[in-house]
C-alpha positions in Angstrom: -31.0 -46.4 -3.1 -32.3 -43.2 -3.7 -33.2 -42.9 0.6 -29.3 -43.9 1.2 -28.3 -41.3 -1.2 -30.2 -38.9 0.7 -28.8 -39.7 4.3 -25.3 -39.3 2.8 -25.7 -35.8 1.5 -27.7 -35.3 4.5 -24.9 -36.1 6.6 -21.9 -34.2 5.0 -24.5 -31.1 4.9 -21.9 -28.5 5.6 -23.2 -25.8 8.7 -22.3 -22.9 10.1 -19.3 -22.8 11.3 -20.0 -20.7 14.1 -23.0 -22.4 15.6 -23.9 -25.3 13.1 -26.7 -23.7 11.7 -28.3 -24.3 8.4 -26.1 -21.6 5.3 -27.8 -19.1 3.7 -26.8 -21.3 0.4 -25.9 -25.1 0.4 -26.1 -26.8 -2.8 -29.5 -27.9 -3.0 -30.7 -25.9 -0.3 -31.5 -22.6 -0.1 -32.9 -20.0 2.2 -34.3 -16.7 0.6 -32.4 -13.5 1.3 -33.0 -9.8 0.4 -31.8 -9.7 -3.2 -29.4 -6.2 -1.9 -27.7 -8.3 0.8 -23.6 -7.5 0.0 -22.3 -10.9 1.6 -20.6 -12.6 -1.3 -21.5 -16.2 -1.9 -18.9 -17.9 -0.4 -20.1 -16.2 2.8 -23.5 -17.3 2.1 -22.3 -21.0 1.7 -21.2 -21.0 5.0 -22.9 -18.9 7.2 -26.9 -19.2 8.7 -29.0 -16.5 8.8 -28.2 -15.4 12.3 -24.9 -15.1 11.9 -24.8 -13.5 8.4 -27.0 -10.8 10.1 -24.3 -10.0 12.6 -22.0 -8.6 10.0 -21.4 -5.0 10.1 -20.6 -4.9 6.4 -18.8 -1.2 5.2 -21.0 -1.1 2.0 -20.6 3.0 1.5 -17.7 3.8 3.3 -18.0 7.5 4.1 -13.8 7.8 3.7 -12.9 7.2 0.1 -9.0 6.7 0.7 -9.2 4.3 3.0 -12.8 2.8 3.1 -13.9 3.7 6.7 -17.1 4.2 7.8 -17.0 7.8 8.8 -15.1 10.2 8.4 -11.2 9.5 8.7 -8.9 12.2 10.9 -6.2 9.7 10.2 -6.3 10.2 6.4 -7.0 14.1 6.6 -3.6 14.2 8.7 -1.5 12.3 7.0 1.3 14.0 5.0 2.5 11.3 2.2 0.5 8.8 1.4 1.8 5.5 -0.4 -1.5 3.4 -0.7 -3.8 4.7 -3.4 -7.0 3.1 -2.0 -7.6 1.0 0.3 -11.0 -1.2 1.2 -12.2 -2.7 4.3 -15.2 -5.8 4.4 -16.6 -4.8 7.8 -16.3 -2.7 11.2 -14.8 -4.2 13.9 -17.2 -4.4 16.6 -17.1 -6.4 19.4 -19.1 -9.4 17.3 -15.7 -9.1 14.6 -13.3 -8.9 17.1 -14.9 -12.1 18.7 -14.9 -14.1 15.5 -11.6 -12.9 14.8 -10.1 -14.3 18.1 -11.5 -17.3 17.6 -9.3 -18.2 14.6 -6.2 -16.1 15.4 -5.8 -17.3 19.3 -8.1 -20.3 20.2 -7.5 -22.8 17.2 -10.9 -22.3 15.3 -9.0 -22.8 11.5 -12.3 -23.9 10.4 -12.9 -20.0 10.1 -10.3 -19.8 8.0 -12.3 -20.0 4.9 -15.0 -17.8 6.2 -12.9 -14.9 7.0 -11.2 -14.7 3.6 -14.5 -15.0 2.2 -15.6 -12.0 4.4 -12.6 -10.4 2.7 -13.2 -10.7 -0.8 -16.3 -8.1 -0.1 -13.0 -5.8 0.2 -12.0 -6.9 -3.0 -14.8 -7.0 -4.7 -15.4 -3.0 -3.7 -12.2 -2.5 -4.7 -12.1 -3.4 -7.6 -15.2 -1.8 -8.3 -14.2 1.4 -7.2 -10.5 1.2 -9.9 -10.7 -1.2 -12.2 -13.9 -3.5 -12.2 -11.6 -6.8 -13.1 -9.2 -8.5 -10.9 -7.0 -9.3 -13.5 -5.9 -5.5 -13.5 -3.5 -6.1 -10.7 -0.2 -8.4 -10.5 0.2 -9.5 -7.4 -1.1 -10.2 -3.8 0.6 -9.7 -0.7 0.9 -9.4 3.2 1.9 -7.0 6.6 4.2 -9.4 7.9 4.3 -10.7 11.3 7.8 -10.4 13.1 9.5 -13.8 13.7 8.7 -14.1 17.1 5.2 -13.7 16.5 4.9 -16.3 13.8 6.3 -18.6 16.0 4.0 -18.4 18.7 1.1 -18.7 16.9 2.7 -20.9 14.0 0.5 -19.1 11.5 0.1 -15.0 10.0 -3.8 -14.6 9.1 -2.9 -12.2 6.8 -0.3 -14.4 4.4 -3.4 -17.4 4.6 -5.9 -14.5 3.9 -4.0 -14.0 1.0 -3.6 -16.9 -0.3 -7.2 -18.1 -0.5 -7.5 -14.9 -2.8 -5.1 -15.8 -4.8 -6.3 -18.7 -5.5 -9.9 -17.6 -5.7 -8.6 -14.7 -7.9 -6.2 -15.8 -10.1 -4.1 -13.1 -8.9 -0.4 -14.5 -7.7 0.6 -14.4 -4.1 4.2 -13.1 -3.7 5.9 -12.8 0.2 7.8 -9.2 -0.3 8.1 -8.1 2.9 10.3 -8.8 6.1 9.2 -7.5 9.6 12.2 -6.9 12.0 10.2 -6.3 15.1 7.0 -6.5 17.0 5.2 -2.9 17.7 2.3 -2.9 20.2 -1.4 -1.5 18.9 -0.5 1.8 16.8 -3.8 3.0 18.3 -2.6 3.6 21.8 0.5 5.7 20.7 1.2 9.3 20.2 1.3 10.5 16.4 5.2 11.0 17.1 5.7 7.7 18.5 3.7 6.0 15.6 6.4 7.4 13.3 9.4 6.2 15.5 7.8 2.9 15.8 7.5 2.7 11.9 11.2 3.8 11.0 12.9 0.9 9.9 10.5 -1.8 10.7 10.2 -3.4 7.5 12.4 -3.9 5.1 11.7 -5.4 1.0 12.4 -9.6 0.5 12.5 -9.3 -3.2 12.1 -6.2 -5.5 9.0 -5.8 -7.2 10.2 -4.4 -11.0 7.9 -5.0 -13.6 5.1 -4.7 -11.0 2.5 -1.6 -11.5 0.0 -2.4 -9.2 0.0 -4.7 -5.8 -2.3 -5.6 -3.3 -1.6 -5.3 -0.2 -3.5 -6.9 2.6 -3.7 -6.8 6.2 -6.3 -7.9 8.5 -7.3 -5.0 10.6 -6.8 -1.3 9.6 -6.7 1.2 12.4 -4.8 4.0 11.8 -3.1 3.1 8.5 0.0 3.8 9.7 1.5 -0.1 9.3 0.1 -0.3 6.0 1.5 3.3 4.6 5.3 2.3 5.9 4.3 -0.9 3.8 3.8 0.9 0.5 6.4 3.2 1.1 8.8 -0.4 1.3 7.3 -1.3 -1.9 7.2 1.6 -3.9 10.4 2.4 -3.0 11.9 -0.7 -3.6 10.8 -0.7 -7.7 14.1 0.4 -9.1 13.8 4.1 -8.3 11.1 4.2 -11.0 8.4 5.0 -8.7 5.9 3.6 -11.1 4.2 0.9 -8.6 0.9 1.5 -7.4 0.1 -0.3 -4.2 -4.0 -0.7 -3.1 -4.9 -1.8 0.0 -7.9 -4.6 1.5 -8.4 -5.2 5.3 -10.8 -7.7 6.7 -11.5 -5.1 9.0 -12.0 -1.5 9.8 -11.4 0.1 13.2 
């Protein structure tokens, strides 16, 4: 009995799910890691050694507005700034940008889980650099793809991002933003065009009275500048009060 209760576990081991290698952590099993490693355990649960070693985790980030990992011209520049902090789980290198495509374009969902995990190391630092409980802020939500957008891939990896915090969290997820267009990479634009590209892009779903303090989450931060004209929706949108404070996470840092 005991010998067919072993080949059953054995065979619903869960493994990598990146190259079906054996987790850091799984249940029973455990391989020994460097007691400093950041990777939260979900992330261990589900990644092999290998693999967890290819994360550029942003453990110190060197910009302590928006949580890069050297020094941010794009910050230093910017005139008004409507996200108070904001806190990226890793670089994206070419290894990130890889994973990433895998679940955004080519049908890997199985990452799903894995990513989000990967994001609550963003989470985590920030809410251990304003409040050091989750339970501080009210809500959860997203940078929302455009329509045509959504329906060509059928999913936004931001919203499901979200969500799984939410639930992991406690923290409710609430949709509050509509985006009226698609805009190419801010990246490859002029400063001036960034700012014409932003003006009237989004536009508030509901109003968030009664809300202090929102998360708001994309999944790659480059300049900042789709996330800023997102807090400036928000916090504009709270009655005139001006009293909402909106914090930022980001799977990843450019």
């Amino acid at each position: 009995m005991l010998n067919k209760l072993t080949a059953l576990f054995a065979s619903i081991e869960q493994r990598c799910p990146l190259c079906g290698g054996r987790p850091q952590h799984n249940g029973m099993n455990t391989v020994p890691i460097a007691i400093e490693h950041p990777a939260p355990r979900k992330v261990l649960e589900q990644l092999c050694k290998s693999c967890l070693s290819q994360i550029p985790w942003i453990a110190k980030p060197i910009c302590n507005i928006c949580g890069r990992h050297e020094r941010c011209e794009d910050c230093v520049r910017r005139a008004t700034r409507y996200v108070e902090l904001c806190r990226c789980a890793v670089k994206y290198d070419d290894r990130m940008r890889e994973w990433l495509a895998l679940y955004k374009y080519r049908g890997q969902e199985r990452l799903e889980a894995l990513l989000a995990a990967m994001l609550a190391f963003a989470f985590e630092r920030l809410c251990a650099s304003v409040c050091q409980r989750p339970v501080y802020f009210q809500a959860i939500t997203c940078v929302p793809l455009a329509s045509e957008r959504l329906r060509e891939r059928g999913f936004n990896q931001a919203e499901r991002m979200a969500i799984h915090l939410s639930h992991w969290y406690g923290i409710p997820y609430r949709p509050m933003l509509y985006r009226q267009r698609h805009t190419e990479k801010q990246s490859l634009k002029s400063r001036r065009s960034r700012v014409e590209d932003m003006s009237g892009l989004f536009s508030p779903i509901q109003k968030v009275n009664n809300l202090e303090r929102i998360i708001l989450l994309d999944d790659i931060y480059t300049t900042g500048s789709t996330m800023n004209e997102c807090a400036r929706v928000l916090s504009e949108g709270d009655g005139g009060r001006k009293n909402t404070q909106i914090y930022g996470i980001s799977w990843a840092r450019s």
